[in-house]
Each structure stands twice: as structure tokens, then as C-alpha cells.
C-alpha positions as a Markdown table, in Angstrom:
| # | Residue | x | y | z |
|---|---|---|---|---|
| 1 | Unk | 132.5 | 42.6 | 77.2 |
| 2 | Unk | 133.0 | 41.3 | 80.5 |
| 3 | Unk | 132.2 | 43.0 | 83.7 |
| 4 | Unk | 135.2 | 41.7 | 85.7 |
| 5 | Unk | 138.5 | 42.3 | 84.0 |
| 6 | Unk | 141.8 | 41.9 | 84.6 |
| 7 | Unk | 143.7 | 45.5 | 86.0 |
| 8 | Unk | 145.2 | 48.0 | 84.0 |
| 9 | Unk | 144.6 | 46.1 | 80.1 |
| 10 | Unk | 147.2 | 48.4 | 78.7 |
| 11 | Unk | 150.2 | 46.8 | 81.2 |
| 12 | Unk | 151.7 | 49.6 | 81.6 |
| 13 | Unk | 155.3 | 49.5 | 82.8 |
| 14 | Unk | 155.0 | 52.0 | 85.4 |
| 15 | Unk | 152.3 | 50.5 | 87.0 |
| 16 | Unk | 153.4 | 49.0 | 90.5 |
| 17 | Unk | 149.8 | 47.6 | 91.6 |
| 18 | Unk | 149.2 | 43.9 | 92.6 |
| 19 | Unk | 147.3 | 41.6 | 90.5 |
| 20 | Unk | 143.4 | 42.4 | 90.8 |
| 21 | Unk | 140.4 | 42.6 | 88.8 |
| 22 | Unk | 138.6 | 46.0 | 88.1 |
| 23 | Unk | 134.8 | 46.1 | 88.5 |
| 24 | Unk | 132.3 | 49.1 | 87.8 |
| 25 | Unk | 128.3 | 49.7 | 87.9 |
| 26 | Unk | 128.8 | 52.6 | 85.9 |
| 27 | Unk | 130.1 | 54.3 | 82.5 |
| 28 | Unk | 131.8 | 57.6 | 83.2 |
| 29 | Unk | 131.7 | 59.8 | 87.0 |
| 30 | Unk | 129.5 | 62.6 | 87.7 |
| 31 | Unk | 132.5 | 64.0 | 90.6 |
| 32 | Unk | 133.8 | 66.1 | 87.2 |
| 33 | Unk | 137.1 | 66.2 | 88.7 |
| 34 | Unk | 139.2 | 68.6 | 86.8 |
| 35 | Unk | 142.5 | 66.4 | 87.0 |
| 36 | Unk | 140.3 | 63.1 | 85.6 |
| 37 | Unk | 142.0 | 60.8 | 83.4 |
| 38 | Unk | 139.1 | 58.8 | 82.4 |
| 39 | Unk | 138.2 | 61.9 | 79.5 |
| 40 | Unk | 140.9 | 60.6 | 77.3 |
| 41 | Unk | 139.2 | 57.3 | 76.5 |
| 42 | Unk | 135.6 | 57.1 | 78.1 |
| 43 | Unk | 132.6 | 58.8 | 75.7 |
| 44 | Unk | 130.3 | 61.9 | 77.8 |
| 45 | Unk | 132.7 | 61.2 | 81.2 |
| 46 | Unk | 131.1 | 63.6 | 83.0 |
| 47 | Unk | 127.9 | 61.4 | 83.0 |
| 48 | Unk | 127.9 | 58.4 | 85.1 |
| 49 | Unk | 125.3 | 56.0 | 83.9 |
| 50 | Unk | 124.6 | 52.3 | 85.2 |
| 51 | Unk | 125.6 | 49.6 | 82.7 |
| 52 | Unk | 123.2 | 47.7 | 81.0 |
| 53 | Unk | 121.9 | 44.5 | 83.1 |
| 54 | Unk | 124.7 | 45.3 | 85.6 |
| 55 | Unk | 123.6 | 42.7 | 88.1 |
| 56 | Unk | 122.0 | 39.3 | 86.2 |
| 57 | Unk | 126.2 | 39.8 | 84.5 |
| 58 | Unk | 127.3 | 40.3 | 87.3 |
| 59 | Unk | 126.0 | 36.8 | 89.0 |
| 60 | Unk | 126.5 | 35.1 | 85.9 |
| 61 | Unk | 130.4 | 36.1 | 85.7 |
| 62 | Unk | 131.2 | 35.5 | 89.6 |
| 63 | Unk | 131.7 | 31.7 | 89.4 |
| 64 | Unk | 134.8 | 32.2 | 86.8 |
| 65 | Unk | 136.3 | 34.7 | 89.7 |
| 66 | Unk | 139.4 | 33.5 | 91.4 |
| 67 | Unk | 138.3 | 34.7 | 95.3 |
| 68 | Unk | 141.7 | 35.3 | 96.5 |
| 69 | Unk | 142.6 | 38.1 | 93.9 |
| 70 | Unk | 141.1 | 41.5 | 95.2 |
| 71 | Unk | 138.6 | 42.9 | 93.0 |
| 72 | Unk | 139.1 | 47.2 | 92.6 |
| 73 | Unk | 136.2 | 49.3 | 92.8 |
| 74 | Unk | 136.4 | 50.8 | 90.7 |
| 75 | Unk | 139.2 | 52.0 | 88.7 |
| 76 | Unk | 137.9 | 54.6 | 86.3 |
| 77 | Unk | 134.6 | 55.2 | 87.5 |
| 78 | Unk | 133.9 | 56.2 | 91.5 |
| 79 | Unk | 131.6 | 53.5 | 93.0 |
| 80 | Unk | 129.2 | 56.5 | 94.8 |
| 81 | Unk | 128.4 | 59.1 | 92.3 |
| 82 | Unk | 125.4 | 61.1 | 92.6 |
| 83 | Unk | 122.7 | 58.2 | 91.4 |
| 84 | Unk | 123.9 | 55.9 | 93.8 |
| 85 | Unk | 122.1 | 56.8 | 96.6 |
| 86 | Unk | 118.8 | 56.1 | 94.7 |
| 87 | Unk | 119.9 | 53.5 | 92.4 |
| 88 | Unk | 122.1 | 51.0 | 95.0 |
| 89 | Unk | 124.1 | 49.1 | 92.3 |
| 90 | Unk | 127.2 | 49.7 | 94.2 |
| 91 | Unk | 125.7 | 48.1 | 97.5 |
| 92 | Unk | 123.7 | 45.1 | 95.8 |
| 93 | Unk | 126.9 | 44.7 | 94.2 |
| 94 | Unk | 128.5 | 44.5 | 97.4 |
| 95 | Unk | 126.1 | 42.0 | 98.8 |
| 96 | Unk | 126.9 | 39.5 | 96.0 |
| 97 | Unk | 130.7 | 40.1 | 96.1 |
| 98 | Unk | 130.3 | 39.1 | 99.9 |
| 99 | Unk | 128.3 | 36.2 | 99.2 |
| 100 | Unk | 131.2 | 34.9 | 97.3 |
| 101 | Unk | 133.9 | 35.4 | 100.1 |
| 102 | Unk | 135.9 | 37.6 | 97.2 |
| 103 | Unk | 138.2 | 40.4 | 98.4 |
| 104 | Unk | 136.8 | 43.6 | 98.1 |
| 105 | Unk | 138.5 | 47.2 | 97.3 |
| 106 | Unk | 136.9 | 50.0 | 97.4 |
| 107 | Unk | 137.9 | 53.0 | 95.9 |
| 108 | Unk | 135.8 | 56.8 | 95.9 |
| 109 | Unk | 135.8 | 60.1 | 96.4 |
| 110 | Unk | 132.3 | 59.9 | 98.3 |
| 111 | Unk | 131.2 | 59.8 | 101.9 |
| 112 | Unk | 128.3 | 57.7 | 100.5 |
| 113 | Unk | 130.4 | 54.2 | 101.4 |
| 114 | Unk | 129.4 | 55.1 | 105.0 |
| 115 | Unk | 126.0 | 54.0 | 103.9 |
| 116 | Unk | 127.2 | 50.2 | 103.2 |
| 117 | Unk | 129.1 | 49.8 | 106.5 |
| 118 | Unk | 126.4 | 46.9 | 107.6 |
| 119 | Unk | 127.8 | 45.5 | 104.6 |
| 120 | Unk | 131.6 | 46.1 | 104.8 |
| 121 | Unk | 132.0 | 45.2 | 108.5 |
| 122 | Unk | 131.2 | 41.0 | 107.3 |
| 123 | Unk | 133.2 | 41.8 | 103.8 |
| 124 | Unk | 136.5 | 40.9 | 103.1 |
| 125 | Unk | 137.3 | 44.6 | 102.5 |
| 126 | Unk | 139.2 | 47.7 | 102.5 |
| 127 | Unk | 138.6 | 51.0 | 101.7 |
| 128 | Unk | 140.9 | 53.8 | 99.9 |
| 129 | Unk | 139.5 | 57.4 | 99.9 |
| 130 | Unk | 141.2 | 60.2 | 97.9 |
| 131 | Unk | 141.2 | 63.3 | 99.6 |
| 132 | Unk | 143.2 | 66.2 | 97.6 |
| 133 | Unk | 142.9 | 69.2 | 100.1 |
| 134 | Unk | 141.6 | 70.0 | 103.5 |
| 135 | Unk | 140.5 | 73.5 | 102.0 |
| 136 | Unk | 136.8 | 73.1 | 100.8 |
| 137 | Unk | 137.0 | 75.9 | 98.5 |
| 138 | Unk | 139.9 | 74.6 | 96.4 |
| 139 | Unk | 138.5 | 71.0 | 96.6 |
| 140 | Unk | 134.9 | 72.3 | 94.6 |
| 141 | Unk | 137.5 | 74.3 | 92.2 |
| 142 | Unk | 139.3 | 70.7 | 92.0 |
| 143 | Unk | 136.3 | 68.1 | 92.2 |
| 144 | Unk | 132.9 | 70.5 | 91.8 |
| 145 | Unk | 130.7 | 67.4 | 92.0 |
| 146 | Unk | 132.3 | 65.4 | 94.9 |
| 147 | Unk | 131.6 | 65.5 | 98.4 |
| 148 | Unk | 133.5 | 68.0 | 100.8 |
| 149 | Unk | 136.6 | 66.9 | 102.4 |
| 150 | Unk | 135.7 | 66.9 | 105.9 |
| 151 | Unk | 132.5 | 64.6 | 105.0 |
| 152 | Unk | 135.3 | 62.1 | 103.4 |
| 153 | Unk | 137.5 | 62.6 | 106.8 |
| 154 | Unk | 134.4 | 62.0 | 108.9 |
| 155 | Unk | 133.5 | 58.9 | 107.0 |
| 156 | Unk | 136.8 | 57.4 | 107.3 |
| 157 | Unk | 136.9 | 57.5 | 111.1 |
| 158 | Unk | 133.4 | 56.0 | 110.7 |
| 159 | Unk | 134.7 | 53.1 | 108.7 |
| 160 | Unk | 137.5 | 52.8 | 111.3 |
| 161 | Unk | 135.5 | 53.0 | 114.0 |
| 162 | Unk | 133.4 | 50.3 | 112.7 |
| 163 | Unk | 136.7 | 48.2 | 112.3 |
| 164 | Unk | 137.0 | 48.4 | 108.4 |
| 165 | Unk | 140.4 | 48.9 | 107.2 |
| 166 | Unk | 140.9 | 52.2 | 105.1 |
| 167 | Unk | 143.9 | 54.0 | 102.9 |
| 168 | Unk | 143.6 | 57.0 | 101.5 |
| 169 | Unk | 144.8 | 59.1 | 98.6 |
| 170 | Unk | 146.3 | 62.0 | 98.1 |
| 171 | Unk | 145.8 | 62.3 | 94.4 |
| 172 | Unk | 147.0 | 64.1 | 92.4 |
| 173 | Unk | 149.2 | 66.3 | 94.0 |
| 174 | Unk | 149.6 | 69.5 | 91.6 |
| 175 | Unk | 152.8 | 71.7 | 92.4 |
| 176 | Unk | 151.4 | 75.5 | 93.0 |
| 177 | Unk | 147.7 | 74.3 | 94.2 |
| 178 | Unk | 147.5 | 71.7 | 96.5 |
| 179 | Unk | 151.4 | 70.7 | 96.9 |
| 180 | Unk | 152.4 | 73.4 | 100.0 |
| 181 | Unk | 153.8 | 70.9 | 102.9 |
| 182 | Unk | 152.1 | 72.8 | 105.6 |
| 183 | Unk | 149.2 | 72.0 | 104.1 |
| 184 | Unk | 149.9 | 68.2 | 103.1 |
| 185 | Unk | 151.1 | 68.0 | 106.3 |
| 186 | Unk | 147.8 | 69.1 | 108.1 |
| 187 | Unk | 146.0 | 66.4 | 105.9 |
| 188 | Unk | 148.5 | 63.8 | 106.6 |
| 189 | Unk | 147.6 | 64.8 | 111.1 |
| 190 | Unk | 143.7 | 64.8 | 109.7 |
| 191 | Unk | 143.8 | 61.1 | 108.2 |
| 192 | Unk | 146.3 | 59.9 | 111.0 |
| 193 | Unk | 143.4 | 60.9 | 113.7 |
| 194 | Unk | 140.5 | 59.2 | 111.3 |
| 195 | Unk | 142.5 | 55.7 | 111.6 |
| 196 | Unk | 143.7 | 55.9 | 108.4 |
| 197 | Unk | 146.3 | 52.6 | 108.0 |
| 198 | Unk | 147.9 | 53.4 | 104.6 |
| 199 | Unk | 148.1 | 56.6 | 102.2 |
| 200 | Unk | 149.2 | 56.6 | 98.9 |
| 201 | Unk | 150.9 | 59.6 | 97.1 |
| 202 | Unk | 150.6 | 60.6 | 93.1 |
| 203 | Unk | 152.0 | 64.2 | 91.3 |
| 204 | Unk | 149.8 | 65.3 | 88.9 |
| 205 | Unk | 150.4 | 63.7 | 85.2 |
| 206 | Unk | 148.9 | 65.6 | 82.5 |
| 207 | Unk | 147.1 | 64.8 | 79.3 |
| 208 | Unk | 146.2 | 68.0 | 76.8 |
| 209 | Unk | 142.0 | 67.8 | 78.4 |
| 210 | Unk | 142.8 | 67.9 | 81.9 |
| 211 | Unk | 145.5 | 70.4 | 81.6 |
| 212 | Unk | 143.1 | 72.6 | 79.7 |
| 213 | Unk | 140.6 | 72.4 | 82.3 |
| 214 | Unk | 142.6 | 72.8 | 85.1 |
| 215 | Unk | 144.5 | 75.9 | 82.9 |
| 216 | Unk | 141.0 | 77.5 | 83.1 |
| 217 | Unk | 140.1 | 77.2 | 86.3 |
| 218 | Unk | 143.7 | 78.3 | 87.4 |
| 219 | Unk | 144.8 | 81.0 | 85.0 |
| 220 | Unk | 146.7 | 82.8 | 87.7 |
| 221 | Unk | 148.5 | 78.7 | 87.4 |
| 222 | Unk | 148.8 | 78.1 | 84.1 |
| 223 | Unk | 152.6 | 79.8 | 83.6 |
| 224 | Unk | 153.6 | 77.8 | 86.1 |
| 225 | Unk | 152.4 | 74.5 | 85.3 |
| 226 | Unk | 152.9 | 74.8 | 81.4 |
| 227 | Unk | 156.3 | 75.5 | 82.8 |
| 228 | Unk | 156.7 | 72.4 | 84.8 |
| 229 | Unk | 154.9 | 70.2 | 82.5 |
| 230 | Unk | 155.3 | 71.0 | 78.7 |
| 231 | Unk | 158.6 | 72.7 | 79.0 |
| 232 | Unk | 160.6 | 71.0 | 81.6 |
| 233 | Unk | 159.0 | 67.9 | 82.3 |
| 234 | Unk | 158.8 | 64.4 | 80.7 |
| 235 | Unk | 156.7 | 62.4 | 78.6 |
| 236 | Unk | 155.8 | 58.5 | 80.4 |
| 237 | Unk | 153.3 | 56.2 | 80.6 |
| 238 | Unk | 151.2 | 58.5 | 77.6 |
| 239 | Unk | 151.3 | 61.4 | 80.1 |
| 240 | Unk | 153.2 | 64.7 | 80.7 |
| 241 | Unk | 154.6 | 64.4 | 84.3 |
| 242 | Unk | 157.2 | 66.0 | 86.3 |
| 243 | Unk | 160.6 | 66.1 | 86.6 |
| 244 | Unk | 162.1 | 63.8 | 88.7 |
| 245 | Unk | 163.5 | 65.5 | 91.0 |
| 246 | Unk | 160.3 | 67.4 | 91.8 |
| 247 | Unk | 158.0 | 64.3 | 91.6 |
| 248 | Unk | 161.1 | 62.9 | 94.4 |
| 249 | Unk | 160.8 | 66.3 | 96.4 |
| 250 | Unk | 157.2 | 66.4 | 96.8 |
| 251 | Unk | 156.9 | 61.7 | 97.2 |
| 252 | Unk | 159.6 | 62.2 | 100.2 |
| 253 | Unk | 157.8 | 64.7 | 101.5 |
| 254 | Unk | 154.3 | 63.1 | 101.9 |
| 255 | Unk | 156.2 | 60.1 | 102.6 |
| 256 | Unk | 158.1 | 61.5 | 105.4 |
| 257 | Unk | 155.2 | 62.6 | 107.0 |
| 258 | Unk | 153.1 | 59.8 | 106.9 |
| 259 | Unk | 155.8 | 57.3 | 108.2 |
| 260 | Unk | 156.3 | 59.8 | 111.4 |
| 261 | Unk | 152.5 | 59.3 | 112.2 |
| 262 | Unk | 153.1 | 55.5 | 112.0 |
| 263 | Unk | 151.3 | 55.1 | 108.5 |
| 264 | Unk | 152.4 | 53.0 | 105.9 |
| 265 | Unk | 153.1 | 54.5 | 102.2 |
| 266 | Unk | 153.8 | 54.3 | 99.2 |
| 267 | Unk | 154.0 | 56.2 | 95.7 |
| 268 | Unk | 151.6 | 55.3 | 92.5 |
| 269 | Unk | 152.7 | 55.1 | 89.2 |
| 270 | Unk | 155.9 | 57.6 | 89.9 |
| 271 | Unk | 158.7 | 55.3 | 88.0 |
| 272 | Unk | 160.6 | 56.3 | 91.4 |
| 273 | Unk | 161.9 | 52.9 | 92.8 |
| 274 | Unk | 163.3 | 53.7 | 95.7 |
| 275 | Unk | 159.5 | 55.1 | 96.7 |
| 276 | Unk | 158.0 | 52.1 | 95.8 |
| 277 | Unk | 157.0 | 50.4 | 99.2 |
| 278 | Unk | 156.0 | 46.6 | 100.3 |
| 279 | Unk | 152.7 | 48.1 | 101.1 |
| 280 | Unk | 150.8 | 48.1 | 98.2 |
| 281 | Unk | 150.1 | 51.3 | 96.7 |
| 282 | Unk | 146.1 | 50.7 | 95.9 |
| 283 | Unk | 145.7 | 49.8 | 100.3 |
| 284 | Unk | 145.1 | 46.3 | 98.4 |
| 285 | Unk | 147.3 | 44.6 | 101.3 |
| 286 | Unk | 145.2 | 45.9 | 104.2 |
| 287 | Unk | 142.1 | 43.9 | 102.6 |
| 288 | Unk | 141.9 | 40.5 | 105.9 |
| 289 | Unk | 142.9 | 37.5 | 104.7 |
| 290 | Unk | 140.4 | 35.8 | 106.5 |
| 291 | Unk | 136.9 | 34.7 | 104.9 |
């Protein structure tokens, strides 16, 4: 199986991303995010683990790599889990992409990309970093593994202070927990001042595991979104998701308040076209053109 693949194999519809390549070190993500779609379809998720002769495939599949399509990292598994910091496949993988001029974007949940900022800053590179909540305790409810928000926020303005283009996410957005538009709001002002360029907005879709995890650790929730998701929402893309017109109420809203700091936007995998944006929704366009 090759290392460097073509995005999204299952060519989904409802996916609105620009042609890239997905690339991981690892099998499965120790962040344990409750809202994780990976549990579906990857065996023991919860357990990232390096792949097998990660970098003599890696160096052997780079020549067959067209350089000017952006290669995701990574897609299903977060580039900076826990055995990262002493195992560095993420950052000699870095060191080879950059050695090939090919268009690097990285995606996490982890302040560890700070680390590889020596290597970024000479990289044709962007970064995205999903950020759910400014409230630390909800975010170890929501991602008990993953580093705090404000060490994400703090990282970001490092990364922009170092002149490395960055996105972020705010993903997934789940209506009763971290959907109030004060809040959202607050995080939009937070990512505006760390030189955030692009965010990217996504509700909630939910598959029968991650409810059920999230149904736990909410039960004061689960009413609510069982209401919103099993009984009036929709089935797409192999997921329950919202109603439209909620998904559309709680888009605009990030939307709106991103575009009046001056940020660009756009929606991910929402099926609501008016949301889609010319700015790509993975922060794939901020990524310099320049070798």
C-alpha cells in the first residue's frame, strides 16, 4: 500500500477540497477526540503507532510525486501525537518533503508543530490547526489527549510570527456544547489576534461510535442531540448530520464573524453551496506558490 495517496478514496460527493495527496507516519491518533471519525474504519484508533519503514517508503515513493499538488498531513491521523516528540517522523518527514520543493499541509490538533518552525519557515507550507473551544475544561471533555487551547493559540501566533501561513478549524461544531455565538465569536477575536489568515467551519456529523461517546460524556446532552440528529436530521455522505437550516444558522454565523475580522472562510463538507468559498476549505490555497 502506498504511503502517498490520492485524497478522500471514497470521492465523496460532498467533499469540496482541492486535489491533494494524503500522507501519514502513523496508524490511528492518541488525541482520543470524542467526535473522531477515524473509529469507524481504522483498527485500536485510539493508539497511534508509526508505520512500518515509514521513511526508506517514503524516499522511495517521492520521485512518482507530482510537486505542485499539496500533500495533507494528515487526514485521519494528527501529525503530532504523543510519540512524536521522541520519535520525529513527522519532522524527518518534513525534511524530505522540503528537499523535494513539494507543497506542504499541515494539519493537527498539537502545539508540537511549533517545534519544526526551522523547518517550515524554508518549506512550501501552510498550517491548519483545529481549535473547538476556548474553554479548557470542555476541550479535555472534547479532546482528553490533545493539547490545551491556548497552547494551540500561542503556537499559531508563533507560526505567524515566524511568517508561516496558518488556517484554523473550528471543527466540529456541536449545537448545545461548543456552538453558543458569544463563545464562537471570542474564538473567532482569539485566532484573528494570532494572524490566523483562513478558518474553516464544520457542524458536527454523527456516526453511531462517536455519538455514543459523546452521549456519555454529555448525558445532560444526549436529549438534545438525539433530537437533532436521529430524529430530525438527515442521513449524507454515510453520516447523521443536521438539518439544513441549522447547519446554515450556525455556517453564517462563524462565517459572518470571521469575514468582519478580515479572514477568509469557508464551510467543509456541509452540501451548503452558497457557503462554499474560493478559499479552499483545507487553508490549501494559503500554501506560497513559490519554491
Amino acid at each position: 500500500m502506498r504511503l502517498i495517496a490520492p485524497f478522500d478514496p471514497w470521492c465523496s460527493k460532498i467533499c469540496t477540497c482541492p486535489s491533494k495527496y494524503s500522507l501519514s507516519a502513523y496508524t490511528g491518533c492518541s488525541h482520543r477526540c470524542l467526535y473522531c471519525y477515524i473509529t469507524s474504519y481504522v483498527r485500536d484508533p485510539f493508539n497511534a503507532r508509526p508505520k512500518k519503514d515509514f521513511i526508506r517508503r517514503l524516499t522511495r515513493e517521492m520521485p512518482k510525486v507530482e510537486r505542485d499538488i499539496p500533500i495533507a498531513i494528515a487526514s485521519s491521523s494528527d501529525p503530532y501525537p504523543p510519540c512524536e516528540e521522541e520519535l520525529e517522523l513527522t519532522r524527518a518527514k518534513l525534511k524530505i518533503l522540503v528537499s523535494w520543493s513539494a507543497k506542504i499541509l499541515l494539519i493537527t490538533h498539537s502545539n508540537l508543530v511549533g517545534r519544526d518552525i526551522d523547518i517550515l519557515k524554508s518549506a512550501r507550507a501552510a498550517v491548519g490547526i483545529t481549535i473547538t473551544t476556548l474553554d479548557s475544561e470542555l476541550a479535555a471533555r472534547l479532546e482528553p489527549s490533545a493539547p490545551s487551547p491556548d497552547k494551540r493559540l500561542n503556537t499559531l501566533a508563533e507560526l505567524n510570527d515566524a511568517g508561516i501561513m496558518c488556517g484554523a478549524r473550528i471543527d466540529p461544531i456541536i449545537p448545545g456544547i461548543n456552538s453558543d455565538e458569544k463563545h464562537l465569536g471570542e474564538l473567532v477575536n482569539s485566532l484573528a489576534k494570532a494572524g490566523v489568515k483562513h478558518v474553516t467551519a464544520s457542524t458536527y456529523k454523527a456516526k453511531p461510535d462517536s455519538y455514543r461517546r459523546l452521549a456519555n460524556a454529555f448525558p445532560d446532552h444526549e436529549r438534545y442531540l438525539r433530537f437533532h440528529y436521529w430524529t430530525m436530521g438527515e442521513s449524507m455522505a454515510g453520516s447523521r448530520y443536521l438539518t439544513s437550516e441549522m447547519r446554515l444558522k450556525l455556517i453564517k454565523g462563524v462565517k459572518q464573524l470571521a469575514e468582519a475580522r478580515g479572514i477568509s472562510f469557508a464551510s467543509c463538507r456541509e452540501g451548503l453551496r452558497d457557503y462554499e468559498s474560493s478559499a479552499s476549505c483545507d487553508s490549501s490555497h494559503l500554501i506560497p506558490n513559490v519554491s
